[in-house]
C-alpha positions as CSV (number, residue, x, y, z in Angstrom):
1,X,84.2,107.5,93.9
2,X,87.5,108.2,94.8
3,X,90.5,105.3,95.2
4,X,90.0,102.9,98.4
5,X,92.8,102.1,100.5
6,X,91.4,98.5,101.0
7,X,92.0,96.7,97.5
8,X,92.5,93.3,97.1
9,X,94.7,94.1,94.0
10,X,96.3,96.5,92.0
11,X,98.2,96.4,88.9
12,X,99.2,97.9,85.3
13,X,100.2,101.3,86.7
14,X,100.3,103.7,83.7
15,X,101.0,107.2,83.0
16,X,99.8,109.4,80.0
17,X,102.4,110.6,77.8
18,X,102.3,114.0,79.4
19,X,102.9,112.2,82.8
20,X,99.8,114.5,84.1
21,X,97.4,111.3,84.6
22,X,98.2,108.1,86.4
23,X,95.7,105.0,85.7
24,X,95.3,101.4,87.1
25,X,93.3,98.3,87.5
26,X,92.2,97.4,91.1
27,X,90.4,94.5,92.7
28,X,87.7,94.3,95.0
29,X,86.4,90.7,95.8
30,X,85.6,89.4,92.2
31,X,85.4,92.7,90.6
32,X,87.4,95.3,89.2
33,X,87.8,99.1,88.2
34,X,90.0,101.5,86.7
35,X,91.5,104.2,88.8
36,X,92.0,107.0,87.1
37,X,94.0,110.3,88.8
38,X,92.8,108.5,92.0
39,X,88.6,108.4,91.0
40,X,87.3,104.4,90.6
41,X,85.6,104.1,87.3
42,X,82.4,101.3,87.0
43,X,83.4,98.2,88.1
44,X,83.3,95.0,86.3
45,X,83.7,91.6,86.3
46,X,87.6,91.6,85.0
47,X,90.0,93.6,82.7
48,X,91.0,92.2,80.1
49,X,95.1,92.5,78.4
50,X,95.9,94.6,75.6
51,X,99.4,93.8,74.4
52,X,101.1,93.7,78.5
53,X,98.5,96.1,79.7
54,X,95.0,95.9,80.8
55,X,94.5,100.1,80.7
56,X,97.0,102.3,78.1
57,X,96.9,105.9,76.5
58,X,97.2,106.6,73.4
59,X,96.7,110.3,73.8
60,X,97.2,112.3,76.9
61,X,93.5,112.8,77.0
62,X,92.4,108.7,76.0
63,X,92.4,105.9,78.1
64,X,91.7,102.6,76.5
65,X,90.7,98.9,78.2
66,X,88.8,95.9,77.2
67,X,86.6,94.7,80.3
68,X,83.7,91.9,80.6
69,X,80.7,92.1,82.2
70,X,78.1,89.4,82.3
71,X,79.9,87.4,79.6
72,X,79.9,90.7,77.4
73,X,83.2,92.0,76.2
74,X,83.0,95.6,76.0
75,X,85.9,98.0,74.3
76,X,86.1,101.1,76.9
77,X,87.5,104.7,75.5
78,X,87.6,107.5,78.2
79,X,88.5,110.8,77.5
80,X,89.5,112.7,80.4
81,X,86.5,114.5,81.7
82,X,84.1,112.0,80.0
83,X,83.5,108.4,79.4
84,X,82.2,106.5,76.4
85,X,81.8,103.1,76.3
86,X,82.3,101.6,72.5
């Protein structure tokens, strides 16, 4: 879905090291997504920090976040084009 102009929040604006991708958190009522290059990932129930980020790169092509859902902490890795959850 792509990004809404109707958030509640936004935050942790990142960039890939190439500077070709842009990636951040964004609230909706009491859940929140990942935008990435301006297309909402699955929502959840929050994001969760790692180090002063909740979403980082550690490759052009790999975007990393914790998020919870239902009490469940899940470790997210997306490779641009696809998404694996870990």
């Amino acid at each position: 879905m792509a990004a809404r102009e109707n958030y509640n929040a936004i935050g942790g604006i990142v960039f890939s090291p190439d500077s070709k991708h842009v990636a951040y958190w964004a609230r909706i009522g009491n859940k929140e997504c990942v935008v990435l290059d301006g297309q909402e990932g699955k929502y959840y129930d929050v994001y969760r920090f790692i180090g002063d980020e909740r979403v980082f790169f550690d490759f052009s092509e790999n975007i990393h976040y914790f998020a919870v859902q239902k009490g469940k902490l899940y470790f997210i890795e997306e490779t641009i084009g696809k998404n694996t959850k870990k």
